[in-house]
BAFI-3210 file (N, C-alpha, C; in Angstrom, 3 decimals, decimal comma, padded with zeros to 6 digits):
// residues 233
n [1|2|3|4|5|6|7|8|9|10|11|12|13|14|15|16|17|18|19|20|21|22|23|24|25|26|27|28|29|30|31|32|33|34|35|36|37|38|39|40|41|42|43|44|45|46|47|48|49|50|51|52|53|54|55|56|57|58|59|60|61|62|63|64|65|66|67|68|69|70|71|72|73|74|75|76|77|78|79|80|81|82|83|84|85|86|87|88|89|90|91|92|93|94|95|96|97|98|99|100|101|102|103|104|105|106|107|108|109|110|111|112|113|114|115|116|117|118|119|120|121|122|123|124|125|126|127|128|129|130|131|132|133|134|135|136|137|138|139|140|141|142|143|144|145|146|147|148|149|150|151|152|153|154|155|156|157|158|159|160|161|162|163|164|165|166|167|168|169|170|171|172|173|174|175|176|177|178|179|180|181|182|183|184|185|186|187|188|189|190|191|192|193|194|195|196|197|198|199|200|201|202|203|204|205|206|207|208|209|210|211|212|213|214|215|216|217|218|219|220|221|222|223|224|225|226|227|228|229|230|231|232|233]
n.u [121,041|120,730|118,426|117,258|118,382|115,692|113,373|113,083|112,552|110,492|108,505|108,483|107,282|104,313|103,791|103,432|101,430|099,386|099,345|098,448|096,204|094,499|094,438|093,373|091,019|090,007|089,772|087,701|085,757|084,992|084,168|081,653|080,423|079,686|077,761|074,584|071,585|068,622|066,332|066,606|067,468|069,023|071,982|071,230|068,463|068,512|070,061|068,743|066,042|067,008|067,340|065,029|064,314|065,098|063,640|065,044|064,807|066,076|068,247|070,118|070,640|072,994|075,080|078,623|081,705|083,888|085,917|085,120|085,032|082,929|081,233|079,640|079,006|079,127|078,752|076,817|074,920|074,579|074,769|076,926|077,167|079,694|080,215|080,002|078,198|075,744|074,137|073,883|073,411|073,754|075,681|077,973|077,434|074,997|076,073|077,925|076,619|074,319|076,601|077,543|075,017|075,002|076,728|075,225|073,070|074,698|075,562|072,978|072,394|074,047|076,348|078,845|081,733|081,993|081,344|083,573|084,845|084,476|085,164|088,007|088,905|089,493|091,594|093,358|093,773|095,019|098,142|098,768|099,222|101,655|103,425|105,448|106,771|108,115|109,371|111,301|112,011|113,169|115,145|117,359|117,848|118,511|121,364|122,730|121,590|120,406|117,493|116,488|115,491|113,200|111,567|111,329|110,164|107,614|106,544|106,392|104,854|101,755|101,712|100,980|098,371|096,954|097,767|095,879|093,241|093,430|092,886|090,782|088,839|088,468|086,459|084,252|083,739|083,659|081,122|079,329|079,451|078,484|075,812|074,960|075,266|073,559|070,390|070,566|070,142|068,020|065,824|065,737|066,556|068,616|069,992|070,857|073,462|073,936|073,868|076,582|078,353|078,461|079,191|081,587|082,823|082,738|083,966|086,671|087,127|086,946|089,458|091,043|091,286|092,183|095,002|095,723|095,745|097,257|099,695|100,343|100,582|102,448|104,719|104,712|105,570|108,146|109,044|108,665|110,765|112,918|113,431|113,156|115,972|117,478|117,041|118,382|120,793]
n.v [109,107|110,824|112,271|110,718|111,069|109,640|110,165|113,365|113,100|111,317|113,292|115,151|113,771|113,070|115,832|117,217|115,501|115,936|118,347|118,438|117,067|118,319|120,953|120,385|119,646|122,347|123,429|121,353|122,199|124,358|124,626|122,925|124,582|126,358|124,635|124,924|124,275|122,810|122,256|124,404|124,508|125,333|124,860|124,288|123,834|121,435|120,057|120,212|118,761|116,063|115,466|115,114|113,238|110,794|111,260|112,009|114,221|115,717|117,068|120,204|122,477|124,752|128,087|128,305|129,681|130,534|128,159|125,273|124,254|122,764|120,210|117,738|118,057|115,493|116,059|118,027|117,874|118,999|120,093|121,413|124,036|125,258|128,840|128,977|126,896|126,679|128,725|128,499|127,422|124,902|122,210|121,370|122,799|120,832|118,106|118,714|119,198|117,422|115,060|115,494|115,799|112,913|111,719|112,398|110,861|108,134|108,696|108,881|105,877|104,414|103,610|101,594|102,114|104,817|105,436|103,940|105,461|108,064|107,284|107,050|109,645|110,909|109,604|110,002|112,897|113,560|111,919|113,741|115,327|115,307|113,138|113,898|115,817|113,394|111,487|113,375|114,174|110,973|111,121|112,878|112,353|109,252|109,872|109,757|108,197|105,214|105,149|106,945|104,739|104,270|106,216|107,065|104,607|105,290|107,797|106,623|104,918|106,678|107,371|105,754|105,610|107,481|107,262|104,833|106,064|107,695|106,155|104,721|106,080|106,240|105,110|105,741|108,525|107,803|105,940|108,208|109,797|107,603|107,487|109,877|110,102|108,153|109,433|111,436|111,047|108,580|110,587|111,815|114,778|116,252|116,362|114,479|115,323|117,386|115,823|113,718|115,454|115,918|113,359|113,061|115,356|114,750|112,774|113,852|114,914|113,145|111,675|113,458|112,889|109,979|110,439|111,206|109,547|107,417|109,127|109,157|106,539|106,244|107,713|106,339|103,969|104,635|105,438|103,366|101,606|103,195|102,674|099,889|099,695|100,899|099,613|097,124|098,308]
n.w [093,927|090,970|089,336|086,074|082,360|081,357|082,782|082,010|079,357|079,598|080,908|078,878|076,759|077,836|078,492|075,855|074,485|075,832|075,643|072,732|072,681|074,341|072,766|070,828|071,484|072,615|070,041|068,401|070,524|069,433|067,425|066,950|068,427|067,019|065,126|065,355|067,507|065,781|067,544|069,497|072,111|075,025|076,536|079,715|079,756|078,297|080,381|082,468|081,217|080,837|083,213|084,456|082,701|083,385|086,072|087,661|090,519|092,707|091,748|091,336|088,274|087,542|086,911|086,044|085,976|083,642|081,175|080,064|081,911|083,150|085,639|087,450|090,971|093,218|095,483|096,642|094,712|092,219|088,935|086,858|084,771|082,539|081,084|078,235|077,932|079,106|078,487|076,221|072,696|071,076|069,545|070,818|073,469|074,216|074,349|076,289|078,454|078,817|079,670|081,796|082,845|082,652|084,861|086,738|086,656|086,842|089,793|090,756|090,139|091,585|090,171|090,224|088,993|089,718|092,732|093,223|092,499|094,067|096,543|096,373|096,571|099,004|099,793|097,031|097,390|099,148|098,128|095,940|097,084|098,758|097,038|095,600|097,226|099,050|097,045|096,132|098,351|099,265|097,286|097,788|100,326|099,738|098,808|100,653|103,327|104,059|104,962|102,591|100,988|101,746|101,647|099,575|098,491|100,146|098,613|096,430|096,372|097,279|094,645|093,121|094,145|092,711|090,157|090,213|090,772|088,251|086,028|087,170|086,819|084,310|082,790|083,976|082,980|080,422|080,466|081,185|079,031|077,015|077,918|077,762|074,880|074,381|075,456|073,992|071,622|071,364|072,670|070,640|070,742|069,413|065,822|062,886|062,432|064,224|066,466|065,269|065,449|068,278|069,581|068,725|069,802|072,379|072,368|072,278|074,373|076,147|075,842|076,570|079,159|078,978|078,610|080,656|082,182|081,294|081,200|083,982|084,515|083,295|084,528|087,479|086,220|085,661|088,431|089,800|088,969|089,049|092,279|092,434|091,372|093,223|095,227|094,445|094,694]
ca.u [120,133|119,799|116,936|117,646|117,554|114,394|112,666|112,644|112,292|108,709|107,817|108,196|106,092|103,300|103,471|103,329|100,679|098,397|099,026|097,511|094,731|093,813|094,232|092,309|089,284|089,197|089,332|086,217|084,870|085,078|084,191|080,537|079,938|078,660|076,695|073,148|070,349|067,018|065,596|066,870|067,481|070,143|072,582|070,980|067,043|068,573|070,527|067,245|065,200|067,560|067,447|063,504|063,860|065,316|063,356|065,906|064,393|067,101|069,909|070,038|071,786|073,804|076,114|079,540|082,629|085,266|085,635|085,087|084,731|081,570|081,322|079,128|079,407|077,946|078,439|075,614|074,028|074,553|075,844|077,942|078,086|080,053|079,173|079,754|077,429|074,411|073,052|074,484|072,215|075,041|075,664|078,627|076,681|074,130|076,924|078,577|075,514|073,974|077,352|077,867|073,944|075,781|077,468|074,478|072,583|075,319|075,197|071,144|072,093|074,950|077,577|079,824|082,743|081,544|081,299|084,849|086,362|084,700|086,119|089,640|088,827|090,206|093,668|094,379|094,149|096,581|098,927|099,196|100,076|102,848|103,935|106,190|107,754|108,304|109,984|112,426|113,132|113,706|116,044|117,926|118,367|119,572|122,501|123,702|121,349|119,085|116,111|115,921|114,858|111,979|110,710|111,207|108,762|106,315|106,135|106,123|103,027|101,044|101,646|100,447|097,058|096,828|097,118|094,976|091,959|093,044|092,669|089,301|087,743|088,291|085,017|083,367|083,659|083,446|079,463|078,728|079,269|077,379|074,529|074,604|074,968|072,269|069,763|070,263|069,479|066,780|065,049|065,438|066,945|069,737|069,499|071,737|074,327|074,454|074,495|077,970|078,826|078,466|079,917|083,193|083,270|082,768|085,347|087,844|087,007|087,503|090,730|091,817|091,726|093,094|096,730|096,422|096,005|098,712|100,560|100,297|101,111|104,359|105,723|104,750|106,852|109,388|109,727|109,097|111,852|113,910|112,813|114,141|117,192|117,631|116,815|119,601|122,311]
ca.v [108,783|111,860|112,211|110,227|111,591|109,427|111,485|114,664|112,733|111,153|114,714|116,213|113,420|113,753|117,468|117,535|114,378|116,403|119,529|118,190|116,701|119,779|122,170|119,891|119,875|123,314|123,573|120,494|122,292|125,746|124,044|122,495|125,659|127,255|124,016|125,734|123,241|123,027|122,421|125,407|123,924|125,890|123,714|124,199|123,035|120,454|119,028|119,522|117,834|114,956|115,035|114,846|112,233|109,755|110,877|112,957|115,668|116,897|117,933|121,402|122,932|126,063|128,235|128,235|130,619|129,691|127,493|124,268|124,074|122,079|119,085|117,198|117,995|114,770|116,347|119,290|117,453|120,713|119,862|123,287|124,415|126,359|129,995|128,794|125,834|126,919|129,509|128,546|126,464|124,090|120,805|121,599|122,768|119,871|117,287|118,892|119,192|115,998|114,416|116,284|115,098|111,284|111,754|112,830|109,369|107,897|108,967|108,062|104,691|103,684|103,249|101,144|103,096|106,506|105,020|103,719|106,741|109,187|106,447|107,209|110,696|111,608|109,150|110,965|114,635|113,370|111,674|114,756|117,032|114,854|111,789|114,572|115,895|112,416|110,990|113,936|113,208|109,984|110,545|113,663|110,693|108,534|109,581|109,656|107,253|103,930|105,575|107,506|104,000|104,065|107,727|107,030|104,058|105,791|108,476|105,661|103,859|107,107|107,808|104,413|105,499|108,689|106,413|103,855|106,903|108,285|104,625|104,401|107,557|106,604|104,108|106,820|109,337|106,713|106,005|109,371|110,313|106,984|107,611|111,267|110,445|107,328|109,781|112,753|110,541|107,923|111,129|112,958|116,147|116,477|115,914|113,534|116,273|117,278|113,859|113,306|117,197|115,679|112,226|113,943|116,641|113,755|111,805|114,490|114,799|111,232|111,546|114,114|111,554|108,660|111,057|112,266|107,700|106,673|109,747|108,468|105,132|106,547|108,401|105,127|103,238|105,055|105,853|102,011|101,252|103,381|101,785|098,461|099,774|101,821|097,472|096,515|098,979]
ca.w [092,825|091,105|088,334|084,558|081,134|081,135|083,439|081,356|078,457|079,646|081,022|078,105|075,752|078,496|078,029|074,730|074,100|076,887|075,051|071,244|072,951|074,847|072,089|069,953|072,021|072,049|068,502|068,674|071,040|068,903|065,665|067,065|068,969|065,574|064,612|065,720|067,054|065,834|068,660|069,758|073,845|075,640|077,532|081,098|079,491|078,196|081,332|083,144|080,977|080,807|084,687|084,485|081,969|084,509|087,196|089,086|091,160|093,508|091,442|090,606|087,358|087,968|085,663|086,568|085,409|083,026|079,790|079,730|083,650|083,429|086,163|087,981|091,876|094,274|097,255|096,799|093,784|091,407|087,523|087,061|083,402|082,165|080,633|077,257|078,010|080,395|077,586|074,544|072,107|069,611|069,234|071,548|074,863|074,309|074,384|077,288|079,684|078,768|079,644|082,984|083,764|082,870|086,203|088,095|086,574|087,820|090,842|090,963|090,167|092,695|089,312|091,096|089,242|090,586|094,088|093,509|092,557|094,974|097,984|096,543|096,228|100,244|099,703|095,893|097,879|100,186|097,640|095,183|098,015|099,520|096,729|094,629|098,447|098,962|096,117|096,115|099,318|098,516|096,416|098,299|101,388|099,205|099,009|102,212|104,330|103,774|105,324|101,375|099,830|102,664|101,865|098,216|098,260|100,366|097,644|094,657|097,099|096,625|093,111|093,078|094,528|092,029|088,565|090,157|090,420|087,179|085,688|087,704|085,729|082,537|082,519|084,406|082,187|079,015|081,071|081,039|077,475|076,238|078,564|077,095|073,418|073,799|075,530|072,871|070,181|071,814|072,538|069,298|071,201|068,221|064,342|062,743|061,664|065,570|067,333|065,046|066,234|069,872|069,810|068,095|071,231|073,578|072,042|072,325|075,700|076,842|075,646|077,780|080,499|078,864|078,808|081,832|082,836|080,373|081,585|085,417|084,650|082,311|085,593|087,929|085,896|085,862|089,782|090,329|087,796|090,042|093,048|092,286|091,085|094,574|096,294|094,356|094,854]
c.u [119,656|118,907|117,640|117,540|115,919|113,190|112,149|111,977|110,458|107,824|107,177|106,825|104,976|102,880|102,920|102,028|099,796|098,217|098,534|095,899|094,425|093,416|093,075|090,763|089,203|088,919|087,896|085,073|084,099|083,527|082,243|079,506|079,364|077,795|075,431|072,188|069,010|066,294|065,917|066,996|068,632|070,845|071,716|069,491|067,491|068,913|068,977|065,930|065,704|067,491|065,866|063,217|064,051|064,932|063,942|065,533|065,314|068,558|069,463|071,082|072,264|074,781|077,529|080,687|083,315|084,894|086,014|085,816|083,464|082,165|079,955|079,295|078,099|077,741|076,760|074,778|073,679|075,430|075,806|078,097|078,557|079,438|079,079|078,861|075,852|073,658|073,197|072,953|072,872|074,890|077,002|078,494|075,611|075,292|077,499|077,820|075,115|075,243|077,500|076,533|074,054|075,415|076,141|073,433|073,368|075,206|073,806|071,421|073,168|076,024|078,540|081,444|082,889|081,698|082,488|086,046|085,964|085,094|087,255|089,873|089,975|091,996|094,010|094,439|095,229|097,956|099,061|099,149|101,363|103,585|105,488|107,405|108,603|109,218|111,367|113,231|113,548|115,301|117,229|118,991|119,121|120,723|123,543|123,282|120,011|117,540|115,895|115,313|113,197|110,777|110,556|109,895|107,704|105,592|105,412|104,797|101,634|101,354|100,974|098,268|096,544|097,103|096,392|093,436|092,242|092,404|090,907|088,143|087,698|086,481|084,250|082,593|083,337|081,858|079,012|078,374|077,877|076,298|074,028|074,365|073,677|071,163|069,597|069,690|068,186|065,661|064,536|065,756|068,320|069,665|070,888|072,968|074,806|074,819|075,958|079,062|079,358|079,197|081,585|083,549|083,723|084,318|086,602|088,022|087,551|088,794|091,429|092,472|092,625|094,293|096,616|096,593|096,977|099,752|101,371|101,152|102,356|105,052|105,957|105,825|107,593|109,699|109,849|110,244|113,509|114,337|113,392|115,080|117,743|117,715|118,325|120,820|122,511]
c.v [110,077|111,228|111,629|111,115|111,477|109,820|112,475|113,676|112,311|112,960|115,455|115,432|113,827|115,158|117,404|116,792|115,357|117,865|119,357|117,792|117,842|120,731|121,463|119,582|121,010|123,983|122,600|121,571|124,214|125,249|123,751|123,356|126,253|126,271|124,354|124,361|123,644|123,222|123,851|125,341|124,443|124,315|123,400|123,745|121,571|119,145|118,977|118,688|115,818|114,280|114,792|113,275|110,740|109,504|110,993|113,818|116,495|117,243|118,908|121,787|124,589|126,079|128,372|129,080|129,918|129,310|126,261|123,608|123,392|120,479|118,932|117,309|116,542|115,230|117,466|118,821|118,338|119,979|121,369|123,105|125,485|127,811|129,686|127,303|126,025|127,703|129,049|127,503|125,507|122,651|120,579|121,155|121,138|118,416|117,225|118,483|117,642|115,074|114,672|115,075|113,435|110,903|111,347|111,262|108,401|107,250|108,304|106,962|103,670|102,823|102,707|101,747|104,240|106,117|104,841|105,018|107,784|108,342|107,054|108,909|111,475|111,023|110,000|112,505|114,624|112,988|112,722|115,737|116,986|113,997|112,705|114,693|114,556|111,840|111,956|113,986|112,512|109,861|111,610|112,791|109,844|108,330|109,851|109,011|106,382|104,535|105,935|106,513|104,153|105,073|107,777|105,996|104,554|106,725|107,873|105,180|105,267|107,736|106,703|104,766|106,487|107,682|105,880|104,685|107,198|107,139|104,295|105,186|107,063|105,560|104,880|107,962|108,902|106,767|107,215|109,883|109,163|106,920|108,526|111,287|109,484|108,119|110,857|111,689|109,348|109,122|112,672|114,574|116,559|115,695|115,118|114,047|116,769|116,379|113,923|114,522|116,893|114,642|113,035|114,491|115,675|113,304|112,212|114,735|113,526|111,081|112,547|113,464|110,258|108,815|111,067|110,711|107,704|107,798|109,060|107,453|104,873|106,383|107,036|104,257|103,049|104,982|103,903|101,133|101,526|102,796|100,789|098,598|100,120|100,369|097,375|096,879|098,654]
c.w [092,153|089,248|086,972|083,752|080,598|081,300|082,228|079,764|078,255|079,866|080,060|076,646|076,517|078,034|076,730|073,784|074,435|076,095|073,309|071,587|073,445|073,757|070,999|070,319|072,024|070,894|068,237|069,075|070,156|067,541|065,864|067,987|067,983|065,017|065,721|066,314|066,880|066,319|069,683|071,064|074,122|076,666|079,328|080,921|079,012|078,852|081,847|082,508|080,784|082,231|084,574|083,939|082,388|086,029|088,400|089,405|092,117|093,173|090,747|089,507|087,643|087,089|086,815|085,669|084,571|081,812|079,942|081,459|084,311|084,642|087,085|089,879|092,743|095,520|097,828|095,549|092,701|089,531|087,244|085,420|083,021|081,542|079,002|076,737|078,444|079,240|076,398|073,790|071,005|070,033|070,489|073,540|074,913|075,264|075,716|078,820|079,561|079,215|081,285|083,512|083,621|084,032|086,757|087,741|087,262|089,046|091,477|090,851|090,757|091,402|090,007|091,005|089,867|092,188|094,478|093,634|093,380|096,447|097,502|096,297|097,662|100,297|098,222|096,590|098,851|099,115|096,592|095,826|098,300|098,309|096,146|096,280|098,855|098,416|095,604|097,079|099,563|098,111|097,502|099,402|101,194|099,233|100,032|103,466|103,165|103,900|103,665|100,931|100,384|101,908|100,345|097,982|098,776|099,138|096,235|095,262|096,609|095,197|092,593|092,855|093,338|090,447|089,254|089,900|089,225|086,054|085,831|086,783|084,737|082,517|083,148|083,428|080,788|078,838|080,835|079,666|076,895|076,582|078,086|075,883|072,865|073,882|074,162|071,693|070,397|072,022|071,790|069,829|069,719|067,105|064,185|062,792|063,135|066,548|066,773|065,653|068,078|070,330|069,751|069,387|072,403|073,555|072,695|073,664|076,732|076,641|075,991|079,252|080,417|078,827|079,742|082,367|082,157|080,938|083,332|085,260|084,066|084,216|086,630|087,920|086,050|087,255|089,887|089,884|089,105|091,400|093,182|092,311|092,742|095,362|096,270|094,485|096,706]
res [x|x|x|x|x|x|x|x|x|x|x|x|x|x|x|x|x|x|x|x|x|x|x|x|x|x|x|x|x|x|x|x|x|x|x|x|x|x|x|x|x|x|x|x|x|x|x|x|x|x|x|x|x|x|x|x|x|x|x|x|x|x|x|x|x|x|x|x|x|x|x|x|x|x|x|x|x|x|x|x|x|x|x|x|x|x|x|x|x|x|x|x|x|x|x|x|x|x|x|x|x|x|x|x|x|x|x|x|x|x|x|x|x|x|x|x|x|x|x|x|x|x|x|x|x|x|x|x|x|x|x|x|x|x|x|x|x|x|x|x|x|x|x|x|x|x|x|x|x|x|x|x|x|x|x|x|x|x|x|x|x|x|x|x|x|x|x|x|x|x|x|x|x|x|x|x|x|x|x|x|x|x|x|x|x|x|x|x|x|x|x|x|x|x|x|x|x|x|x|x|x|x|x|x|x|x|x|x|x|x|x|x|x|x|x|x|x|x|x|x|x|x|x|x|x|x|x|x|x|x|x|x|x]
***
C-alpha cells in the first residue's frame, strides 16, 4: 500500500489553507496593533480586571516570550501573554488577553467543553507521538504480512482521537472570544472603532483552528478511505 497522489495532494491544500490563515492573522494582528485605546489599559490590566470582574481571585497573569504565544494554562491557573500583549495598549492586546481570560472563566465555570477537551488532553499526547509511526507501519507490513492492516488501524484509531480534540476546541475557543468580545463592550473597556478592531482579530483567530479541524478530518478521511480499501484487498 504505498502512499496515493491524494495524500500529497491534501497535504499540500492543508499547507497552504493553514498558511493564508496564519499569515493573515498576523497581518490582523499587525494592522490593530496601531489602533491605540483610549482607555489606555495595557493587555495584562485588562485581563486582570476582567478576572476581577467575574470574581476570579486565583489566577495569576504573567508575560510570556514569543508572538502570539498567549494561552490560558489550567493546570497552575496563569493566563500567559505574550510580550506583544502584556504591555502593549491596542485594540489588538485587549482582544487577545480578554480572550485568553475566556478560558480561565471557563475554567471557573466547569464549561463542559473545556472539561472535555482537557480529559482528551493525556490520549491526544499519546496519539501524535505514535498515530504517524503507526500508520507507516501499517503500511510498510502491508506488504508482506496481514498483521500491517492491524497496525494500520491502530494508527487510523488514534488519528481518530486527535480530530475528535481538534473538533472539541473549536466551541472552546468560539466561548472564549464571545465571552471576551461581550465583556469588552458590556463594560465599555473599547470604543466602537476598537470592539470591530477586536472581533476582526478574534475572528482570524478562530479560524486558525477551524483548518487545523477540517485539516484533521481531511487526513482521517483519507487514512480511513485507505483502511477499507486495505479490508477489501
Amino acid at each position: 500500500m504505498a502512499i496515493g497522489l491524494e495524500y500529497y495532494i491534501i497535504i499540500g491544500a492543508i499547507s497552504l489553507f493553514s498558511w493564508i490563515v496564519s499569515n493573515t492573522l498576523k497581518r490582523k494582528f499587525k494592522k490593530y496593533s496601531k489602533v491605540r485605546l483610549r482607555n489606555q489599559m495595557s493587555g495584562a490590566e485588562i485581563a486582570e480586571k476582567m478576572l476581577a470582574d467575574h470574581g476570579i481571585s486565583d489566577v495569576q497573569v504573567i508575560s510570556t516570550p514569543g508572538m502570539l504565544t498567549d494561552h490560558y494554562n489550567p493546570r497552575n491557573k496563569t493566563v500567559n501573554l505574550s510580550e506583544g500583549v502584556y504591555n502593549q495598549r491596542n485594540a489588538a492586546a485587549a482582544a487577545v488577553a480578554a480572550h485568553e481570560v475566556g478560558h480561565a472563566v471557563q475554567h471557573a465555570r466547569a464549561y463542559k467543553w473545556l472539561e472535555m477537551r482537557s480529559n482528551l488532553v493525556p490520549m491526544v499526547s499519546v496519539s501524535s507521538k505514535f498515530s504517524q509511526y503507526l500508520v507507516m507501519g501499517g503500511l510498510i507490513l502491508g506488504a508482506t504480512s496481514s498483521l500491517g492492516y492491524w497496525v494500520l488501524a491502530a494508527g487510523v484509531f488514534l488519528m481518530g482521537i486527535a480530530t475528535l480534540f481538534s473538533f472539541v476546541t473549536l466551541p472552546v475557543e468560539y466561548d472564549a472570544s464571545n465571552r471576551a468580545l461581550t465583556w469588552l463592550e458590556n463594560k465599555h473597556i473599547v470604543t466602537r472603532e476598537e470592539l470591530a478592531g477586536s472581533k476582526d482579530a478574534l475572528k482570524w483567530a478562530a479560524r486558525t483552528y477551524l483548518v487545523a479541524a477540517l485539516g484533521s478530518l481531511a487526513m482521517l478521511l483519507y487514512w480511513v478511505m485507505r483502511l477499507l480499501a486495505a479490508n477489501r484487498d
